[in-house]
C-alpha positions as CSV (number, residue, x, y, z in Angstrom):
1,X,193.3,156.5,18.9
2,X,190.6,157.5,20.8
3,X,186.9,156.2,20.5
4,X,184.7,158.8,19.5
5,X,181.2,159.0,20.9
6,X,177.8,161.1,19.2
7,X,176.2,163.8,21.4
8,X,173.2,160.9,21.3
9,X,175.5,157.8,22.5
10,X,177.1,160.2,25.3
11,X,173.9,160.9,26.9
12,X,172.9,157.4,26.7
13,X,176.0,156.3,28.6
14,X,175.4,158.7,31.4
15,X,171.8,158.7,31.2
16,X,171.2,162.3,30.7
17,X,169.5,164.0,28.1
18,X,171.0,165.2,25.0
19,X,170.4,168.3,26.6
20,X,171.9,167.9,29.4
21,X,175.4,166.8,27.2
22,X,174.9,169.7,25.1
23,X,174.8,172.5,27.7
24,X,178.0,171.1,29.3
25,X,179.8,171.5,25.8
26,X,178.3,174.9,25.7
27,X,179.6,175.7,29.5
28,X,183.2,174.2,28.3
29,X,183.0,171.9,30.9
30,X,182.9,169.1,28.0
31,X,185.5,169.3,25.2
32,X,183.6,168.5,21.4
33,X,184.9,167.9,18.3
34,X,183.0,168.7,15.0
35,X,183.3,166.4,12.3
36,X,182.1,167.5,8.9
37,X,179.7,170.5,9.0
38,X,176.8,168.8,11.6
39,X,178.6,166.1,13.0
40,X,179.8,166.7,17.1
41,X,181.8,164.3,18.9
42,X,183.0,163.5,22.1
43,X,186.4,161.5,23.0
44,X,185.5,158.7,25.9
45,X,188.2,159.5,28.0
46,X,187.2,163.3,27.9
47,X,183.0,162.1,29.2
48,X,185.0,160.0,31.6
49,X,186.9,163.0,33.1
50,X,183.9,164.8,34.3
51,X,182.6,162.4,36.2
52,X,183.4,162.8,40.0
53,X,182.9,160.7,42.9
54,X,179.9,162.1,45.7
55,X,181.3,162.5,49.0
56,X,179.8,159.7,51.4
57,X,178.8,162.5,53.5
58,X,176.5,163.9,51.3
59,X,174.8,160.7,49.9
60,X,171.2,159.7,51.9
């Protein structure tokens, strides 16, 4: 089973606003889950999957 994260803990992790996590749930570009009627949560392997490594090229 997966380990389920709140919109709070996710941004935390990446160390982004809640903001920030909630407008890429908005765009789609981060699955959510709702549990009860406020609750939202994110799976760890789905925050995982949108991370994506810079090219070297464009770093400095």
């Amino acid at each position: 089973m997966p380990r389920w994260l709140s919109i709070e803990r996710a941004a935390g992790l990446l160390d982004v606003s809640t903001k920030t996590i909630r407008r890429l749930i908005a765009s789609g570009d981060l699955p959510a889950y709702r549990c009860g009627k406020r609750g939202i949560r994110i799976k760890t392997t789905d925050l995982e999957s949108i991370m994506r490594p810079i090219p070297s090229a464009k770093l400095g």
